[in-house]
N, C-alpha and C positions, 0 to 999 in steps of 0.2 A: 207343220202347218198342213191345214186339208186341202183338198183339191177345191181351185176357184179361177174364174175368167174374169176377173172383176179386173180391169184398166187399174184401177188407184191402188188395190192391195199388192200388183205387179210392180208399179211404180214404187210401192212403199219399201217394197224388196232391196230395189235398186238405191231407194235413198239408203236404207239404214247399213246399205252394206254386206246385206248377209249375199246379194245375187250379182254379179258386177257381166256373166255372159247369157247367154241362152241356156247353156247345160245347166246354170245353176238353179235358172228359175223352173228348167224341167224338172229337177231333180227335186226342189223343195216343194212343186205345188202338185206334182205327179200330171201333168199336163203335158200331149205329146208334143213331141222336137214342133211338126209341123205348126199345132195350131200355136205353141209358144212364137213361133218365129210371124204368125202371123199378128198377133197381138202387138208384139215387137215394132214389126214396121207401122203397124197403125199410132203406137206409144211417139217411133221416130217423126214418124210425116206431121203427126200435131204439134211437137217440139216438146214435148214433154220429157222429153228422156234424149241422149244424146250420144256418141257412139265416139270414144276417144282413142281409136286404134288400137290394135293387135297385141295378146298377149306374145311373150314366148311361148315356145312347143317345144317339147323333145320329141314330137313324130306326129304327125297326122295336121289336119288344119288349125292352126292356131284363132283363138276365139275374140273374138269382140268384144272390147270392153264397153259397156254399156253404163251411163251418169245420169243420175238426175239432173235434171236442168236447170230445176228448181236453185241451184248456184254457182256462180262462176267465181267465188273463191278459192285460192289456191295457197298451198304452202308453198315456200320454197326450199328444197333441199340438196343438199353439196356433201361432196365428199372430196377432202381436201387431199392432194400427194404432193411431193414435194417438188415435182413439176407438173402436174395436170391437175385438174379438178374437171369432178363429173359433177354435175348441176341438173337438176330437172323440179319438176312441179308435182304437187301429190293435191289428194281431194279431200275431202272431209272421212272417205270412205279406207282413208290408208291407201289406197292405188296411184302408181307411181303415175301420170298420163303424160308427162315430156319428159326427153333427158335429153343430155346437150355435153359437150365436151371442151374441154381450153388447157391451153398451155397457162403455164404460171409458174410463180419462183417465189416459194414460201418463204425463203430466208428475207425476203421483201419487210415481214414483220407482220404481226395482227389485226396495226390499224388499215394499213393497205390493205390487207388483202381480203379481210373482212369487208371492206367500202367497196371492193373492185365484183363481189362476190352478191351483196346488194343489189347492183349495176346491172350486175350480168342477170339478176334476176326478175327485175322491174323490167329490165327488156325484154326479158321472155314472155312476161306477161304480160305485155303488150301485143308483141306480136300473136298471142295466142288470145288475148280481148280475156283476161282475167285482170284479178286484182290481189295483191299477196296482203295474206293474214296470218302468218307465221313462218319462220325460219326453224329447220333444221341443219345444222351443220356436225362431219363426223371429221374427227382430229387423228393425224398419225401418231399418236404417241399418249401416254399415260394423261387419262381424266381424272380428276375427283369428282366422283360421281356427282356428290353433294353441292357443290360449289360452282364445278363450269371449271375448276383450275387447272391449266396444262402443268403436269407432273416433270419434271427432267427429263424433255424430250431429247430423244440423240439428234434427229434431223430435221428438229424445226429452230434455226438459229434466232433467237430475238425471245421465243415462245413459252420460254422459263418461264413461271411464276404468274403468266396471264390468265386475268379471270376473264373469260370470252363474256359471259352477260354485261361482267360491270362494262366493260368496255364498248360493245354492241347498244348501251344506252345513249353513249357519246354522238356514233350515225346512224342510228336505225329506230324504230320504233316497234319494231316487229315481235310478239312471246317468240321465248326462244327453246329448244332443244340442243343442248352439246354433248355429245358422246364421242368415247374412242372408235375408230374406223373397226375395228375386229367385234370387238361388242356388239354395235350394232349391226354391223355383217349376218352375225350368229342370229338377230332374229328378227333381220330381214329373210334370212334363207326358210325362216320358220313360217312367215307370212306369203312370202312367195310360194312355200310349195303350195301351201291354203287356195291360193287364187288362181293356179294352175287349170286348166280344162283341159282332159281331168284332172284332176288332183294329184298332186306325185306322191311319195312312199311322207307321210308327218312321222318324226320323231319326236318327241318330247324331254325326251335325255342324250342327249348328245353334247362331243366337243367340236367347235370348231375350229379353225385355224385357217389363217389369212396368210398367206405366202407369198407377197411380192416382192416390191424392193426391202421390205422390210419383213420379220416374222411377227405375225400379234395372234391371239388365240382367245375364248371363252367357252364357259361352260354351262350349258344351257339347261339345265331341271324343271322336270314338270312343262316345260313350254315356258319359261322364265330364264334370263341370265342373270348367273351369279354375279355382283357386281366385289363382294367382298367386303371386308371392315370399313375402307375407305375409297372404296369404287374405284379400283384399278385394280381387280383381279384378270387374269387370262393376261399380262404380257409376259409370255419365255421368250422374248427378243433375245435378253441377254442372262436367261440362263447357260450356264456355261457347262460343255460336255467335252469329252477326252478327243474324241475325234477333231477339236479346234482348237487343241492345245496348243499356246503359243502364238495364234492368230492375232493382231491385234483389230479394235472393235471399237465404232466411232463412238459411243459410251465411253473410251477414252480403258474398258478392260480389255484381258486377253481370254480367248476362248469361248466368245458368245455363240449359241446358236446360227443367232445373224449372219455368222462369218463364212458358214459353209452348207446352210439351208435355205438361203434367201434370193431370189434374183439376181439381186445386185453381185453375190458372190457366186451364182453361177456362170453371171458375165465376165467377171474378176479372171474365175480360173479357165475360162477360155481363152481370155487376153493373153495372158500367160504361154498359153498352148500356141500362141500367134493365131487367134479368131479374134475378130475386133466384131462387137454385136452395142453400137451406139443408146440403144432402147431396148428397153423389156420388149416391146412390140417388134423389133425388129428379130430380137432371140426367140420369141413363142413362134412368129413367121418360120425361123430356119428351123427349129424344131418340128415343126406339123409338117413340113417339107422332107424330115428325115434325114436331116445331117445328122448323120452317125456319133460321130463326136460331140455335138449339142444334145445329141436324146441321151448318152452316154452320161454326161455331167448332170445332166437333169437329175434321172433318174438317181444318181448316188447321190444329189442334194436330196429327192425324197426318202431316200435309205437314212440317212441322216438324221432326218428330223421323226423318221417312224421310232430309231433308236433312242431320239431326246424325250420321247410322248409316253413311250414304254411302260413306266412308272405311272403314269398318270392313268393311261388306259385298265394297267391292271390295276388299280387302287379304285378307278371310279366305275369300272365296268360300264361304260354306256353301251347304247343301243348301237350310235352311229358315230364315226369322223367322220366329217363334213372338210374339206378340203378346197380352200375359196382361195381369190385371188389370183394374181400373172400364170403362176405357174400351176395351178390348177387346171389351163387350158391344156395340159400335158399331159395324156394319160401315162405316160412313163413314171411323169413325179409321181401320182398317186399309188400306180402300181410299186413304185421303189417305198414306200410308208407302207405300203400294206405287206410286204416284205417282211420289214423289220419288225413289224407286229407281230408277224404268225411269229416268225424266228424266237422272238424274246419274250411272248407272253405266252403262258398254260394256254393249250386248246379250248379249254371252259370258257376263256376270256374272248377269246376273237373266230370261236365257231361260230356265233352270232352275228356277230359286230359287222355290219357295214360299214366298206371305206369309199365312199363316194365323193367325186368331185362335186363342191357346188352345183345347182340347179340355176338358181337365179345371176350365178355368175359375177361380173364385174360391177351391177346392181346391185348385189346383196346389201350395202349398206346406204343406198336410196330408196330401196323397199324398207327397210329396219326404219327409217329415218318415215318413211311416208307413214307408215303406220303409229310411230311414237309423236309425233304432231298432229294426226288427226284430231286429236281432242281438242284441239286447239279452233279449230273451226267450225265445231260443232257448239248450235246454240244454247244447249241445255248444260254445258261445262260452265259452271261461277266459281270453279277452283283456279285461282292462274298457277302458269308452272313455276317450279322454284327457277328455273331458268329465265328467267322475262326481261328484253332488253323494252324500258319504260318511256324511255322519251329523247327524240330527235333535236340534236344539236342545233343550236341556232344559226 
């Protein structure tokens, strides 16, 4: 775009998405910081445009998200764990502008906790003076892609065989997006680096992996994830490696991943050790703290899991691992995978290769999630999603 002062074509920036700070609208219309910022406050004080808080920064001052004003529709989107859920609002524009946090106990079942998830979202939107026009929701465990069906989840009790749309027609009325939590991680990280000010390092081929209480992973091409034959590709949860021989694995086999690269099992073998660490949150605390013995186990869960990847690294050669989720707040864990990389794969393969912890962090798949519903609220979409819960219960 060329260089312009024009108020509406500023604005129009801002609606369609392509400029959500200052820098970007400096960058795209070659107009300085200064008179952009002045233009800005004139756009703000009319009400034309509207300022939804602070992105993240990895260094320097974090930039202002800027919205047209022109609507107060919102999505809602959640990311479901098997005691928490992260919840927040997204725009027409893919930007995440609330998130929110709750305890919760998935084994509760789909109808709850889908209703209690609604709830929590019509209140948010309240208190924030929006009004919701689509749900996103991300599942811990195998999707079909096609369908919305939860696959043989290991930790969502009740969750077998539930089709989330058919069922979301029963309390909700809202189009819907269902994806597994790792999938859409992988490109929420891809849309967040995008929106960053500046811009962080874009990959386009990369694998990621989600590391918390559970292991999930995907693989991201061209700036696209693989979803697979039946849209459950990326779970090595319960691929099973030599180092967890004998483990048993709430999959009900022995030797999963899961068992000795996950959160949960690096809380397992501290117990053991006599550490009692009640919450991921409470272990990533004693680990940034630098208990010896917690960065200790971390880091041989990330050794671990760099060894289960091995094969997949050198067969796919990507650009980047992406390293998302609990234990990604642990430079240890990532440094013990980037480890077993160099160790086990040709220098050809991982001379390149960045192994970086997530950007957008515990986010990642409410960015993923903000960005795959945006369509949803834009007015020129007459496609609906295959996703769509249709009509509210009487």
């Amino acid at each position: 775009m060329g260089r312009t002062n024009s108020d509406h074509e500023i604005v129009e920036l801002i609606a369609s998405g392509q400029a959500s700070t200052r820098a970007d609208i400096s960058r795209l219309t070659g107009l300085a910081p200064s008179t952009v910022t002045g233009i800005v406050q004139r756009l703000l004080t009319s009400g034309a445009i509207t300022e939804a808080g602070a992105k993240s920064s990895t260094g320097g001052r974090p930039g202002s998200i800027l919205i047209a004003a022109s609507t107060r529709t919102r999505c809602l989107v959640a990311e479901l764990g098997a005691h928490h859920v992260r919840y927040g609002l997204a725009n027409a524009h893919g930007i995440l502008t609330e998130q929110r946090n709750c305890m919760i106990d998935i084994s509760l079942g789909p109808q709850k906790i889908l209703a209690s998830l609604l709830e929590y979202g019509e209140n948010l939107a309240q208190e924030t003076e929006c009004e919701l026009g689509g749900f996103g929701i991300a599942i811990p465990g195998p999707i079909d892609a096609a369908s919305g069906t939860v696959i043989g989840p290991a930790r969502m009790p009740g969750w077998n065989g539930c089709t989330i749309p058919d069922l979301l027609t029963q309390i909700g009325d809202l189009p819907l997006v269902v994806e597994n939590d790792a999938r859409i991680g992988a490109s929420g990280e891809y849309a967040y680096r995008r929106h960053l000010d500046p811009p962080g390092s874009i990959f386009n081929d990369y694998v990621y992996v989600k590391a918390g209480s559970a292991i999930g992973g995907a693989l991201v091409e061209n700036g696209t994830v693989y979803t697979g034959a039946r849209g459950i590709a990326g779970d090595i949860t319960h691929v099973r490696v030599d180092a967890a021989s004998g483990r048993p694995c709430q999959c009900g086999n022995t030797g999963c991943l899961d068992t000795i690269a996950s959160a949960t099992a690096v809380r397992e073998e501290l117990r053991e050790r006599g550490y009692n660490y009640p919450t991921n949150s409470a272990l990533i605390t004693a680990a940034l703290d630098g208990e010896p013995e917690v960065v200790t186990v971390i880091r041989q869960a990330g050794v671990h899991l760099g060894e289960a990847l091995a094969r997949n690294i050198a067969f796919l050669a990507p650009q980047a691992l992406i390293i998302g989720g609990t234990l990604s707040a642990v430079p240890a864990y990532c440094s013990g995978v980037a480890q077993a990389l160099h160790e086990l794969c040709l220098h050809s393969i991982v001379a390149d290769l960045a192994v970086e912890a997530s950007l957008a962090g515990m986010d990642a798949a409410l960015w993923g999630l903000a960005s795959a519903v945006s369509s949803l609220l834009l007015p020129t979409s007459t496609h609906p999603h295959p996703h769509q819960a249709r009509k509210r219960a009487a």
